[in-house]
VOGU-3710 file (C-alpha; in Angstrom, 3 decimals, decimal comma):
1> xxxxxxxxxx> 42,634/214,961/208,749  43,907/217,770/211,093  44,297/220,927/209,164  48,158/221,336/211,177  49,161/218,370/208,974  48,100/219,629/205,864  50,015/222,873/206,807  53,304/221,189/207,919  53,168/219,424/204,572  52,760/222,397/202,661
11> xxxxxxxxxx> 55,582/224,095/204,686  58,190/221,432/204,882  57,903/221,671/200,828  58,154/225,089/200,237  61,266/225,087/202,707  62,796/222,374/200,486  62,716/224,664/197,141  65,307/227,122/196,078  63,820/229,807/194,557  65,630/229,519/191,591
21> xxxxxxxxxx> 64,496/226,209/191,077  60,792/227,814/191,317  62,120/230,538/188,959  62,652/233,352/191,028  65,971/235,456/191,055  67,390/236,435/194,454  69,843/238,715/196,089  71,951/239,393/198,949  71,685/236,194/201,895  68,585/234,641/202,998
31> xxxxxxxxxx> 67,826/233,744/206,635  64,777/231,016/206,040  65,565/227,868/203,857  63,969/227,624/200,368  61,067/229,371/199,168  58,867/232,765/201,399  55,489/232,282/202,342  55,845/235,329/200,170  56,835/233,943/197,054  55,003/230,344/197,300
41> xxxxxxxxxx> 51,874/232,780/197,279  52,635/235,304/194,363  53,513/231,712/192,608  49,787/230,317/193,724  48,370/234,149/193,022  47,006/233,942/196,382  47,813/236,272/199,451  50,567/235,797/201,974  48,355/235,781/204,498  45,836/232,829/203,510
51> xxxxxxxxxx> 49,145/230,662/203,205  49,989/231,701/206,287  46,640/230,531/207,693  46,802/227,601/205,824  50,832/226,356/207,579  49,039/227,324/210,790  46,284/224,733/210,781  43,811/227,286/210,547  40,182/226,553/209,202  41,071/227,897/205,815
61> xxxxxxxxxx> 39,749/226,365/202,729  41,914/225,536/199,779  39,672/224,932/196,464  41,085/222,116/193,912  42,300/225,175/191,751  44,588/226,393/194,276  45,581/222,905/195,740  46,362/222,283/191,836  49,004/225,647/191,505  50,337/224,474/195,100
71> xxxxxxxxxx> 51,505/220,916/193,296  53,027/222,393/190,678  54,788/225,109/192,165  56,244/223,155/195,001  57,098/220,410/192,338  55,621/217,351/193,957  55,003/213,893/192,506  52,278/212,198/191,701  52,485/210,625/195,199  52,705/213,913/197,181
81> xxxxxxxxxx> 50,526/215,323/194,974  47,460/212,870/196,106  48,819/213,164/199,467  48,114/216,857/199,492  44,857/216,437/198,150  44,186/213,708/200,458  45,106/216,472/203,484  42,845/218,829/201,901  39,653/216,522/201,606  39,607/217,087/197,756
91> xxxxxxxxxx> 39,250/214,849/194,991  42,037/215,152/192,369  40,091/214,372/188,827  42,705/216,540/186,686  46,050/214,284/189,115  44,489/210,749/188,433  44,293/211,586/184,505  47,508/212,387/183,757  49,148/208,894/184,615  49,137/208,184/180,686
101> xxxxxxxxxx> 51,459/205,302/181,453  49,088/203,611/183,839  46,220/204,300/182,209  47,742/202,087/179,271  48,781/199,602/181,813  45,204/199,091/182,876  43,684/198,816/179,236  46,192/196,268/178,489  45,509/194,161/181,315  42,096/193,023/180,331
111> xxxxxxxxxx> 43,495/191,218/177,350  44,752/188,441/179,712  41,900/187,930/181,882  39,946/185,142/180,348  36,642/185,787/182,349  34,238/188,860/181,243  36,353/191,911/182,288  35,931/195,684/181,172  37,678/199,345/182,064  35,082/202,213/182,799
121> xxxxxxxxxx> 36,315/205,930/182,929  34,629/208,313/185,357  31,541/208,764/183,093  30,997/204,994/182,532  32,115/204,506/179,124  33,822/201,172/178,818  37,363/202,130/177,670  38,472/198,459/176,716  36,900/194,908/177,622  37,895/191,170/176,588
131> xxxxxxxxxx> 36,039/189,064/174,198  34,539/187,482/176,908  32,633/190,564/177,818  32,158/191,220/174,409  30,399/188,015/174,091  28,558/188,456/177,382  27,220/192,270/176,645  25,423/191,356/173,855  23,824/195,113/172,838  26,683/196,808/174,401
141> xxxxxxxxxx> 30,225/195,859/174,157  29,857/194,272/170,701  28,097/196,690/168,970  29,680/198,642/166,439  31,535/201,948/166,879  29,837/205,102/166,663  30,066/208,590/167,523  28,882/207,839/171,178  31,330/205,951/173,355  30,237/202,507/174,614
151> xxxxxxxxxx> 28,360/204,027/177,924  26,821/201,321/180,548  24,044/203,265/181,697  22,791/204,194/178,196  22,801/200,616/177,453  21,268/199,522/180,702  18,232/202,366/180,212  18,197/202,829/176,400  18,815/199,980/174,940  15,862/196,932/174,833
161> xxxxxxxxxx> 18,926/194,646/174,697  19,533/195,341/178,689  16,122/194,590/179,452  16,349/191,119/178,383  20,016/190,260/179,165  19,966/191,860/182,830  18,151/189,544/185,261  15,813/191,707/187,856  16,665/194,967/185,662  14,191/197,019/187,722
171> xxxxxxxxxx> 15,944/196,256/190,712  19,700/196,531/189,132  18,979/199,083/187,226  18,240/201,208/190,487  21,269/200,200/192,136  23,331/200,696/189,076  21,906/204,215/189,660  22,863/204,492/193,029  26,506/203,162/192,576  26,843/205,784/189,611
181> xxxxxxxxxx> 26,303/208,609/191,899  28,160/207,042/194,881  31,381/206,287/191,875  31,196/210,315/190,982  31,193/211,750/194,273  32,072/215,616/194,309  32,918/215,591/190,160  28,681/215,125/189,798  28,093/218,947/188,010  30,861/218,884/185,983
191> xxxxxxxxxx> 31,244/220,124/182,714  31,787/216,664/181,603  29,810/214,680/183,966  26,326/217,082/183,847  25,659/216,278/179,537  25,703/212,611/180,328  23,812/213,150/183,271  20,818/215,745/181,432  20,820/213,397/178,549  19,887/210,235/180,446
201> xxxxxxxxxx> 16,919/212,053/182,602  15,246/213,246/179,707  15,890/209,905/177,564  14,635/207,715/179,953  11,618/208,441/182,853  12,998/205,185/185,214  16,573/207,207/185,254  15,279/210,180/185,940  13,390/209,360/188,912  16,317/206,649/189,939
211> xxxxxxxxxx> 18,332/209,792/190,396  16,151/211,981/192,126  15,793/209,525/194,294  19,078/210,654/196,068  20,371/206,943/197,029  23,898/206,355/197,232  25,403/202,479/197,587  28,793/201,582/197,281  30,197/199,460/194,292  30,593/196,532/196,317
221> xxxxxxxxxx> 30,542/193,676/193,559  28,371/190,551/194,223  26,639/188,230/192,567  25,594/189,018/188,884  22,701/187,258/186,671  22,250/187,452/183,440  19,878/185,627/180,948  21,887/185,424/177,890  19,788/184,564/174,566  22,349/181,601/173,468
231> xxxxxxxxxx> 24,112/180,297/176,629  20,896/180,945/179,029  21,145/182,004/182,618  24,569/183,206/183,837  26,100/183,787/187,454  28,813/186,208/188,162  29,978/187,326/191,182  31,155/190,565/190,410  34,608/192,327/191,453  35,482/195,738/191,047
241> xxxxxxxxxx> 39,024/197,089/191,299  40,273/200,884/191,519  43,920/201,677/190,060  45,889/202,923/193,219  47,931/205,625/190,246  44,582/206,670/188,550  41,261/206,521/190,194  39,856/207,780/187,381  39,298/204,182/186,109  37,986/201,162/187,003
251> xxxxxxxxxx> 38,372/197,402/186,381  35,128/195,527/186,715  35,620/191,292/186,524  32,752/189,013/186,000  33,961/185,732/188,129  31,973/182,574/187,759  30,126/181,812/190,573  31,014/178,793/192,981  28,700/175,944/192,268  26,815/175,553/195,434
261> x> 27,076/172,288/197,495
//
C-alpha cells in the first residue's frame, strides 16, 4: 500500500491519545491534540525525526520490532493492530498468537467435524485432529505422545508409515515441501522455525534437496489419495482454512470426493 496511508494511520492514532493515558505527565496547555511526534517516539525509543518520515509517506522502513512498540503504545486492537502491519508489509507472528481465545475456538471445532480434520501451527505440528484423522493418519496422528510434537513433515519424510499410506509420495512429498515454505513466508530463519528446518535436511536426503530446490506453491487443497492398509484406497479433496483472528493456525479438512458420473 501507499506509504501516506500507513502514515495517516499512525498519525490519526497518536492524535487520539492523551498523554496521560500513554503515561506521560504534562503541564501548562497544549496546542496539538493527543500525543507529540515527540513523545510517540521516546515511547517507541526511536527518533522524532524517523516518525516524522514515517506520517509523511516517506520511504522509511519500520521493522516488526518497532511496528510491535507502535501497537502498544498507541493502544490499538487486535484489528488495528493487523491493519498496521498490513500498511507496513509485515507479517505479525507475535499479533496472531496472542488470540488465546480463538486459538481455543479453533481446537475445539474439529471435534464436530465428522470427516478427517486437523489444526497445524506455523511449524506443522498438528495441534488437535478428530478421530477420523486419527484413524486416517495411521503412523502419525495416532501414535502415542512423546517428547516431539505430532509434526507432518517428519512423518511424511521419517516415518516408513507415510511411504505406504501417501499415494504418489515422491510427487506429494515435493509439493508438501513447496507449500511448507510458501505457508512460512518471511518467519523461515526463525529461532523457532530454523531447528525444525536443520533437523529435517540432515534426517532425510529427499527433504533436503526438496528445499533447496527453492519452489514455492500455494496450499490450494485438491484432491487427496491415500492407500490405507484396512479400508484400501481413499479420495479426499482437500480444504484448507486460515483463522481470520490468528493466522498462525490452520484448519486442514479431508472431504470425500464426489463419485464421478
Amino acid at each position: 500500500m501507499p506509504p501516506h496511508n500507513l502514515g495517516q494511520f499512525i498519525r490519526k492514532h497518536r492524535e487520539r491519545l492523551q498523554p496521560e493515558e500513554a503515561g506521560l505527565r504534562t503541564t501548562g496547555r497544549r496546542r496539538t491534540p493527543g500525543l507529540r511526534r515527540e513523545e510517540l517516539a521516546q515511547l517507541c525509543a526511536v527518533s522524532p525525526t524517523w516518525i516524522t518520515w514515517l506520517e509523511q509517506g516517506r520511504p522509511v522502513s519500520a521493522s516488526t520490532d518497532v511496528l510491535a512498540r507502535l501497537a502498544e503504545v498507541l493502544q490499538l486492537t487486535a484489528a488495528e493492530r493487523h491493519y498496521l502491519f498490513t500498511l507496513a508489509g509485515k507479517l505479525d507472528l507475535a499479533g496472531d498468537q496472542n488470540d488465546s481465545s480463538a486459538a481455543d475456538a479453533i481446537v475445539a471445532s474439529v471435534a464436530h467435524i465428522t470427516a478427517p480434520a486437523y489444526v497445524l501451527d506455523r511449524q506443522w505440528n498438528a495441534r488437535a485432529w478428530n478421530p477420523a484423522a486419527q484413524q486416517l493418519f495411521r503412523g502419525w496422528l495416532d501414535a502415542k505422545k512423546t517428547a516431539l510434537p505430532h509434526n507432518l513433515l517428519r512423518f511424511t519424510f521419517l516415518s516408513p508409515q507415510a511411504r505406504e499410506l501417501i499415494d504418489n509420495w515422491s510427487y506429494r512429498a515435493k509439493r508438501l515441501v513447496a507449500e511448507f515454505r510458501a505457508d512460512c513466508g518471511r518467519s523461515v530463519d526463525d529461532v523457532e522455525m530454523q531447528p525444525l528446518i536443520t533437523e529435517l535436511c540432515q534426517a532425510s536426503a529427499e527433504f533436503a534437496a526438496f528445499w533447496q530446490d527453492y519452489e514455492v506453491t500455494g496450499r490450494e487443497g485438491g484432491a487427496r489419495v491415500f492407500l490405507h492398509p484396512q479400508q484400501g484406497r481413499l479420495v479426499y479433496e482437500q480444504i484448507t482454512f486460515y483463522p481470520a483472528t490468528r493466522r498462525d493456525l490452520k484448519l486442514v479438512m479431508l472431504l470425500p470426493a464426489p463419485t464421478p458420473l
